[in-house]
Backbone as CSV, one residue per row, in Angstrom:
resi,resn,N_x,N_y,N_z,CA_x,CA_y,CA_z,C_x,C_y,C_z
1,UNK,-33.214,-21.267,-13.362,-32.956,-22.569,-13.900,-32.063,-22.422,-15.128
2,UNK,-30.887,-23.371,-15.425,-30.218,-22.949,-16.078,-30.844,-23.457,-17.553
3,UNK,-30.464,-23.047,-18.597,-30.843,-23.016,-19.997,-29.988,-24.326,-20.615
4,UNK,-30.775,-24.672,-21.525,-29.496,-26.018,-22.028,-29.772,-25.809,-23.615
5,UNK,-28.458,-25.174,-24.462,-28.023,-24.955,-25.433,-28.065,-26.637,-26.440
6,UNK,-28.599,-26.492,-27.383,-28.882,-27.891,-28.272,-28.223,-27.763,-29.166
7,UNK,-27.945,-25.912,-29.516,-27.417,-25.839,-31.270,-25.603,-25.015,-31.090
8,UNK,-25.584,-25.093,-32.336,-24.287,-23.870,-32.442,-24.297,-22.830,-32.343
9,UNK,-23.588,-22.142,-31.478,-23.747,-20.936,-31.258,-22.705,-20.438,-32.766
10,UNK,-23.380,-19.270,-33.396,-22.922,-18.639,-34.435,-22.590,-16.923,-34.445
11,UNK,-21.067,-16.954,-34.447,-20.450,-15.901,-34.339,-21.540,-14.427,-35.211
12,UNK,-21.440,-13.809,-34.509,-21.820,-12.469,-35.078,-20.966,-11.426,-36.000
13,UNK,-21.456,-10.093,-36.373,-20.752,-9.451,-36.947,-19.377,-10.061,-38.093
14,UNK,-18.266,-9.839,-37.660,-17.284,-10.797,-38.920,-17.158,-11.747,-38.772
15,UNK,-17.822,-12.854,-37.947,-18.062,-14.018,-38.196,-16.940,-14.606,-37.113
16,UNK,-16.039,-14.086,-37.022,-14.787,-14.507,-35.867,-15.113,-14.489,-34.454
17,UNK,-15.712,-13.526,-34.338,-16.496,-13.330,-32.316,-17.759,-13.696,-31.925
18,UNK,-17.484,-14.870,-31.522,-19.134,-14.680,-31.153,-19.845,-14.019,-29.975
19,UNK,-21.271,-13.752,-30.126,-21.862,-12.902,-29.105,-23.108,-13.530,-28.452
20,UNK,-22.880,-13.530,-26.508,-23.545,-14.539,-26.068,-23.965,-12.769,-25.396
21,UNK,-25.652,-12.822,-25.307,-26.457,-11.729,-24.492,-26.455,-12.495,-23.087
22,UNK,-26.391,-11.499,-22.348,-26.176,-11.538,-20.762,-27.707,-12.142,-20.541
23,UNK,-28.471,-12.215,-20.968,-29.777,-12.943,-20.998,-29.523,-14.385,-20.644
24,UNK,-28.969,-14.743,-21.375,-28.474,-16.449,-22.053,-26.684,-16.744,-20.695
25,UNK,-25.994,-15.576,-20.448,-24.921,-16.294,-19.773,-24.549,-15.089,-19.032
26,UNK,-24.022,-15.163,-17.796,-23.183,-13.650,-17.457,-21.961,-13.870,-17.774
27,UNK,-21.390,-12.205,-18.001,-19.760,-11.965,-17.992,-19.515,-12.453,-19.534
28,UNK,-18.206,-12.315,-19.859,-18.168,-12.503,-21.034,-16.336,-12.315,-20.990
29,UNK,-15.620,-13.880,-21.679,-14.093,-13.558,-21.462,-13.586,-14.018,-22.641
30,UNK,-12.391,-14.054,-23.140,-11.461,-14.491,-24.193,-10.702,-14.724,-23.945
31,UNK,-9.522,-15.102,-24.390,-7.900,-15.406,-24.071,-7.057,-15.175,-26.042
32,UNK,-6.870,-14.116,-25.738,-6.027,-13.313,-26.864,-4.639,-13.983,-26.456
33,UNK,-3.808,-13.112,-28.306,-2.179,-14.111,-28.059,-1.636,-12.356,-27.433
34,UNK,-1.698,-11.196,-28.142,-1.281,-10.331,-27.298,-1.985,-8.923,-27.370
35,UNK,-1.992,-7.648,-26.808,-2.655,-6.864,-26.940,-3.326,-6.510,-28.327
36,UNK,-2.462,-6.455,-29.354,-2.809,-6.261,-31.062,-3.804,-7.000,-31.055
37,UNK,-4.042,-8.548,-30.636,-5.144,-9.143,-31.197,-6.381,-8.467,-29.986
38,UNK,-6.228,-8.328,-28.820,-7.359,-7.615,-27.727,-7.901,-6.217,-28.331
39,UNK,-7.027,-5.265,-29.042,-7.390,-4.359,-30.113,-8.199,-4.500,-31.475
40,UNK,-8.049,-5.875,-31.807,-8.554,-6.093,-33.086,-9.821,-6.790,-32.950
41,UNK,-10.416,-6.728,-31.737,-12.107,-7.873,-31.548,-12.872,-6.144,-31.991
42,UNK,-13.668,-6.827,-32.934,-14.677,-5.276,-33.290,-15.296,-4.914,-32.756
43,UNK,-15.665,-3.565,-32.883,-16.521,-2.870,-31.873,-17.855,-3.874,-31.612
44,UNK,-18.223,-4.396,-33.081,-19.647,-5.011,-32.709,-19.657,-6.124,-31.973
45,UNK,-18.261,-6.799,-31.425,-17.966,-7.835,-30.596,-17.774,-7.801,-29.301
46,UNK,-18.034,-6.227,-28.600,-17.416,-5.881,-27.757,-18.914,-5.649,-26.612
47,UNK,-18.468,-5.947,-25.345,-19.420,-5.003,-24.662,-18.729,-4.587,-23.249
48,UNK,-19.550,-3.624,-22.797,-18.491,-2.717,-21.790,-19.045,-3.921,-20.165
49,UNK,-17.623,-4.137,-19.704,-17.334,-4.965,-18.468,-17.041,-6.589,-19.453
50,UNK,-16.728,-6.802,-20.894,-16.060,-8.466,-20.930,-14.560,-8.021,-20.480
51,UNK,-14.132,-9.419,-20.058,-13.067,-9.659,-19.414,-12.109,-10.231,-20.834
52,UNK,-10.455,-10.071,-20.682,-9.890,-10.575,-21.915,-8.422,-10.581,-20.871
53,UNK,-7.773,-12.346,-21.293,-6.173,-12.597,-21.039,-5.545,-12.488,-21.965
54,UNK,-4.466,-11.119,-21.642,-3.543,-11.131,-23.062,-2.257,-12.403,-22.801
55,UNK,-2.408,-13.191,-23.272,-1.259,-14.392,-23.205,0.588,-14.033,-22.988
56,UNK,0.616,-12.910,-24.564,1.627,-12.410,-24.183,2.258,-11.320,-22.533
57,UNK,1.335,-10.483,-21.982,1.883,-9.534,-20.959,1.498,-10.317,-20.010
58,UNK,0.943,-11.928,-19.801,-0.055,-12.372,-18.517,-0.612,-11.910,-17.819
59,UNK,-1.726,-10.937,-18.638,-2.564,-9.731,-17.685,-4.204,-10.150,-17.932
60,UNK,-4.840,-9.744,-17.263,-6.199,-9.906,-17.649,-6.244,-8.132,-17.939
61,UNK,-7.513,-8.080,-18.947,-8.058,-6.671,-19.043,-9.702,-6.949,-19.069
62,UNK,-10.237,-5.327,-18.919,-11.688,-5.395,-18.735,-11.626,-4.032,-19.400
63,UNK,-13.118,-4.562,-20.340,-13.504,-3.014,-21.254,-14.121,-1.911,-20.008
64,UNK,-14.042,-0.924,-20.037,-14.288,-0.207,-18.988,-15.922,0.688,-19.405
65,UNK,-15.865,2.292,-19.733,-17.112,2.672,-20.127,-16.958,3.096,-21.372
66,UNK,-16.874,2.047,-22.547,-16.843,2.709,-23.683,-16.632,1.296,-24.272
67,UNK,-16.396,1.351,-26.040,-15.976,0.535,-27.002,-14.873,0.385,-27.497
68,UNK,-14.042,1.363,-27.238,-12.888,1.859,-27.727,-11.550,1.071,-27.422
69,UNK,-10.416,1.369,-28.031,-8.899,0.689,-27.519,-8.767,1.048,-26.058
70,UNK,-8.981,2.615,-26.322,-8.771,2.953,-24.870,-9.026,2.911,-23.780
71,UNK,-10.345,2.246,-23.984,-11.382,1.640,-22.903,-10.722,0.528,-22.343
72,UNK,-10.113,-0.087,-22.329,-9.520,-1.687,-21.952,-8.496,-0.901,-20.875
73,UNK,-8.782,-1.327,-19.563,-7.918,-1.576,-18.268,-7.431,-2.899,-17.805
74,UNK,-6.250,-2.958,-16.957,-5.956,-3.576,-16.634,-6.305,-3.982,-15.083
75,UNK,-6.652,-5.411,-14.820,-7.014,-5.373,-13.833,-6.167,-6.137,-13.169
76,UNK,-6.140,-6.801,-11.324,-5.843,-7.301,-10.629,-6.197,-8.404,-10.830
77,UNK,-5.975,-9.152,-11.514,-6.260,-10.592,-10.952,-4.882,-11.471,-11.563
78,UNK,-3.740,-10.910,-12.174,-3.172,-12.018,-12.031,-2.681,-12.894,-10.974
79,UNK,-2.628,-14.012,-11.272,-2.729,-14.896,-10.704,-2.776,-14.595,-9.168
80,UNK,-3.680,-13.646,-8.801,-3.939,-13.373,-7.641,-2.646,-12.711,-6.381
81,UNK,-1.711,-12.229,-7.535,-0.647,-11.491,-6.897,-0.744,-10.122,-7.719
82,UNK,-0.207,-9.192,-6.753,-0.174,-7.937,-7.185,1.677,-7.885,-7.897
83,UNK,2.110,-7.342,-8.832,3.738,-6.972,-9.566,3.959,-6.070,-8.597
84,UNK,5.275,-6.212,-8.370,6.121,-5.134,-7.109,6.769,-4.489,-8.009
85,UNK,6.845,-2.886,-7.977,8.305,-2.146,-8.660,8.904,-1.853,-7.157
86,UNK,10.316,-2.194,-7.253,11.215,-1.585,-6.244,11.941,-0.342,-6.784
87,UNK,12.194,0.332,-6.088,12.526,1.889,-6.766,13.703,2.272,-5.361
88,UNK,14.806,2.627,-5.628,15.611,3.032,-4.684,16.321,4.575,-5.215
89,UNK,15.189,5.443,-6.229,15.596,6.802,-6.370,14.364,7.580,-6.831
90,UNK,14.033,8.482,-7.188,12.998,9.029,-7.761,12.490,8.604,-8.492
91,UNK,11.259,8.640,-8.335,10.498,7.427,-9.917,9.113,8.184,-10.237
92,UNK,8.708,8.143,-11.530,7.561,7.867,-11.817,6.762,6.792,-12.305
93,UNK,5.366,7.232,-11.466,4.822,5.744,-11.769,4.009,5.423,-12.742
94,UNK,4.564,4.116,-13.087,3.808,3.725,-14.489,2.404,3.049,-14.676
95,UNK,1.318,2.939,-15.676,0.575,2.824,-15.821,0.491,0.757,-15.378
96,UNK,1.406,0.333,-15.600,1.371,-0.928,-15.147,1.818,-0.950,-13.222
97,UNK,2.417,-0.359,-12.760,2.426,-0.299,-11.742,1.523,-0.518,-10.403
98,UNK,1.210,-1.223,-9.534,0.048,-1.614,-8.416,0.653,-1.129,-7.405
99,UNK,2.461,-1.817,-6.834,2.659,-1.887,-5.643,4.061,-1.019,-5.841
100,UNK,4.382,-0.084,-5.312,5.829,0.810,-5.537,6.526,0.611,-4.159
101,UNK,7.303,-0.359,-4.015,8.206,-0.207,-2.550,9.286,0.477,-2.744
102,UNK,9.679,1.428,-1.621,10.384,2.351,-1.355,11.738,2.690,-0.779
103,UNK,12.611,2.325,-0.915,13.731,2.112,-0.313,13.883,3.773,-0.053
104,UNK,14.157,3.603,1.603,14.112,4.684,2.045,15.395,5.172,2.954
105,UNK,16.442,4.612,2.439,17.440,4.879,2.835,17.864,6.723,2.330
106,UNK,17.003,6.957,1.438,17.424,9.008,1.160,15.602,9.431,1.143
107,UNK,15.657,9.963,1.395,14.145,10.748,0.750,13.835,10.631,-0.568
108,UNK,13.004,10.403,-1.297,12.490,9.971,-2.062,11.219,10.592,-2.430
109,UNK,11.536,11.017,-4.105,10.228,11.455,-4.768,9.111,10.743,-5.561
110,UNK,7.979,10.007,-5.443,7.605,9.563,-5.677,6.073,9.960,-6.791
111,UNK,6.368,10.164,-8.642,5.330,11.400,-9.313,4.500,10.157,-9.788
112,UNK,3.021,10.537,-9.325,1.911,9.526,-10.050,1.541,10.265,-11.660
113,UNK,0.822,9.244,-11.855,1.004,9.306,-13.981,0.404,10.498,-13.873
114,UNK,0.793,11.188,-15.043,0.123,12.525,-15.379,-1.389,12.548,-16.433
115,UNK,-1.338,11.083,-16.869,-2.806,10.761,-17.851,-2.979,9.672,-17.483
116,UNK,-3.565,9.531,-15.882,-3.819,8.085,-15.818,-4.893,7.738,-16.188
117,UNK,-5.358,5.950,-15.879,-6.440,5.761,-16.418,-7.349,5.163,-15.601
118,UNK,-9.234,5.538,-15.858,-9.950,5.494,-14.644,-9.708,4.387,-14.208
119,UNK,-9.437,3.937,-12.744,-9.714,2.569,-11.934,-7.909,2.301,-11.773
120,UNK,-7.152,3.282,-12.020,-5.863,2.523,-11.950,-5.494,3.144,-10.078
121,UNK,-4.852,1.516,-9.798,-4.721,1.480,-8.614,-3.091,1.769,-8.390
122,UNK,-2.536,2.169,-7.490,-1.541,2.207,-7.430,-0.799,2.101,-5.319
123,UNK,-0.478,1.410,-4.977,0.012,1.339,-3.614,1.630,1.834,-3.295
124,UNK,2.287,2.935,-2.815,3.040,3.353,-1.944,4.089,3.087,-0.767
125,UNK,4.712,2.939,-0.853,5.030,1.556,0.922,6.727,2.149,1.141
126,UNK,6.829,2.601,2.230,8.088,2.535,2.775,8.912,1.322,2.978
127,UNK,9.276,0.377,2.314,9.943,-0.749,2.013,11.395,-1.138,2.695
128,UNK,11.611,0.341,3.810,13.012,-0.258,4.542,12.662,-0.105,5.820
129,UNK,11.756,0.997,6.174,11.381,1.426,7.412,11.739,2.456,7.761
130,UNK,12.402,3.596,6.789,12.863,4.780,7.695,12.208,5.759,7.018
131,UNK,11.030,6.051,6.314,10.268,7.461,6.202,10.242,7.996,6.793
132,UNK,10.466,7.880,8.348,10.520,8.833,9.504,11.608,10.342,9.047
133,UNK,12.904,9.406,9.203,13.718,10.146,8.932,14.382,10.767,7.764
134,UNK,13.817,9.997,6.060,14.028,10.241,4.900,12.244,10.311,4.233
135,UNK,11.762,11.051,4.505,10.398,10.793,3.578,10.607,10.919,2.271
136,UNK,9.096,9.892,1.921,8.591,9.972,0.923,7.258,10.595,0.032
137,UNK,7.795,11.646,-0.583,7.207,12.841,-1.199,6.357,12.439,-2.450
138,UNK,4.950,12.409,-1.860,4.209,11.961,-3.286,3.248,12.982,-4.361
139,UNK,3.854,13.089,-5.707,3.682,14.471,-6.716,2.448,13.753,-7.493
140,UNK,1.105,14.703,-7.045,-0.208,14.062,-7.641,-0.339,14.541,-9.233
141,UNK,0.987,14.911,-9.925,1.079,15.688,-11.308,0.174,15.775,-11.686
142,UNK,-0.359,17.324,-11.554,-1.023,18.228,-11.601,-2.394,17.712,-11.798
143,UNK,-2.752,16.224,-11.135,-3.949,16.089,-10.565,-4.198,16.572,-9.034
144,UNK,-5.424,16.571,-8.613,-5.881,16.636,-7.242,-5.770,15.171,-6.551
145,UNK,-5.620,15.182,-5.613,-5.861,13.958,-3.905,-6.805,14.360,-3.424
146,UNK,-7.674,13.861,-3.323,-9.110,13.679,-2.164,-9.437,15.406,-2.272
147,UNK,-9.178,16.036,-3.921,-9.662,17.621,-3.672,-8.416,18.924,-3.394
148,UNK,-7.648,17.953,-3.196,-6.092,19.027,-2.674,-5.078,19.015,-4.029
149,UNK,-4.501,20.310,-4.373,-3.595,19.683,-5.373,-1.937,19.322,-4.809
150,UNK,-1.892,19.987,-3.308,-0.396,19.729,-2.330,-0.240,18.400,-2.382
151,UNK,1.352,18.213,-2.170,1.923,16.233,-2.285,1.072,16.179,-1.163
152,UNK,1.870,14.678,-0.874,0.966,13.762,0.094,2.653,12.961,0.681
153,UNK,2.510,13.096,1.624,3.610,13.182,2.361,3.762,11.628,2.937
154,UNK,4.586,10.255,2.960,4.882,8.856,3.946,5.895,9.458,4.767
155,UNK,5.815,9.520,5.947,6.629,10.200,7.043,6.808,8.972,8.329
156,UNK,6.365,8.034,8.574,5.776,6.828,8.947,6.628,5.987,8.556
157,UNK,7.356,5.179,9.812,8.337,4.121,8.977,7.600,2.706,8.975
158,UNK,7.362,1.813,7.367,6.915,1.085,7.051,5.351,1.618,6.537
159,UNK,5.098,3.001,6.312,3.931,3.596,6.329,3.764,3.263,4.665
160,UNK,2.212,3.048,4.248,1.429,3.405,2.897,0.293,4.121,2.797
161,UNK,0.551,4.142,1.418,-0.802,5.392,0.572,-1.521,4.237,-0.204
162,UNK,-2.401,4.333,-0.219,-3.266,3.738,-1.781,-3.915,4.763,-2.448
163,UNK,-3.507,4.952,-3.368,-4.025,6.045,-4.763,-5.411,4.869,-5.723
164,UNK,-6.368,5.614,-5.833,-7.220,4.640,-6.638,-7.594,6.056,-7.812
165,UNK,-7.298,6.215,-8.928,-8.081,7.458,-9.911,-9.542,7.466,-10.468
166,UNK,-10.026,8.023,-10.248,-11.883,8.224,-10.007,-11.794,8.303,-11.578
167,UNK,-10.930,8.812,-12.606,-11.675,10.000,-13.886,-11.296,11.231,-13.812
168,UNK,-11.017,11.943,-12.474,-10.883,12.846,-12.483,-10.176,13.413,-11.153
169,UNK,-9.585,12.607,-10.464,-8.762,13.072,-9.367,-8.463,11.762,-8.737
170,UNK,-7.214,11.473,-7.681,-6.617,10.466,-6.895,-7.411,10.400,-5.986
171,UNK,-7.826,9.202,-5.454,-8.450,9.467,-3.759,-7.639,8.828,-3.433
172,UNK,-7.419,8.794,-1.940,-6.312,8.534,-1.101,-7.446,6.934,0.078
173,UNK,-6.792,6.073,-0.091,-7.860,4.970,0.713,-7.651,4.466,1.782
């Protein structure tokens, strides 16, 4: 049965954030002007899984397992579309990156982040149709894939990979 609030709710800690216990509401979100201010909610304002829209990058983020800056990922939900990078030469992929289409008119090297961060997703895609005959060569920098540290080969025309990072290695999905 839901609860019915009579009074003011009164910010905690510096007086700027307030703090609702998962008792009283689930989830917990904000809408910041840009990352600096998503950095600046205090630790004592914080708890691991609130949700936050940075206004400026139009991203949502989620605190992950910790309190920290570094704890804040980015997740999928803008506006319920995934950002495309198109890449028509060797690329590495960036920490904002979801969907990498592939122009596969030459073979193509394709290096995932070398410090990524846990839960970052990243998708692969032969984007012209000819991996068959030009593959695309994917460099797990000097992480492991599903336990292997060898690339991971799109040979498949119109073929994909999904990379998801555990913490501690790529799995392949």
């Amino acid at each position: 049965m839901p609860t019915q609030i009579i009074t003011t709710l009164v910010p905690a800690g510096d007086g700027n954030f307030p703090i609702v216990e998962d008792k009283h509401v689930k989830g917990g979100f904000q809408i910041v002007a840009n990352a600096g201010a998503r950095d600046a909610i205090p630790t004592a304002s914080r708890k691991e899984g609130m949700l936050v829209f940075d206004k400026n990058a139009s991203r949502y983020y989620v605190l992950g397992f910790g309190l920290t800056n570094s704890d804040w990922y980015p997740t999928n939900l803008q506006n319920y579309t995934i950002p495309v990078t198109l890449v028509s030469s060797n690329y590495t992929v960036l920490y904002s990156d979801n969907f990498v289409a592939v122009d596969t008119t030459a073979a193509r090297t394709i290096t995932l982040p070398g410090t990524p961060q846990l839960g970052h997703e990243v998708i692969i895609k032969d984007a012209t149709g000819t991996a068959n005959a030009f593959n695309i060569t994917i460099q797990p920098n000097g992480k492991l894939t599903d336990g292997y540290a060898p690339n991971r080969i799109i040979s498949s025309d119109y073929g994909s990979l999904r990379f998801i990072y555990n913490g501690t290695q790529w799995n392949v999905i």
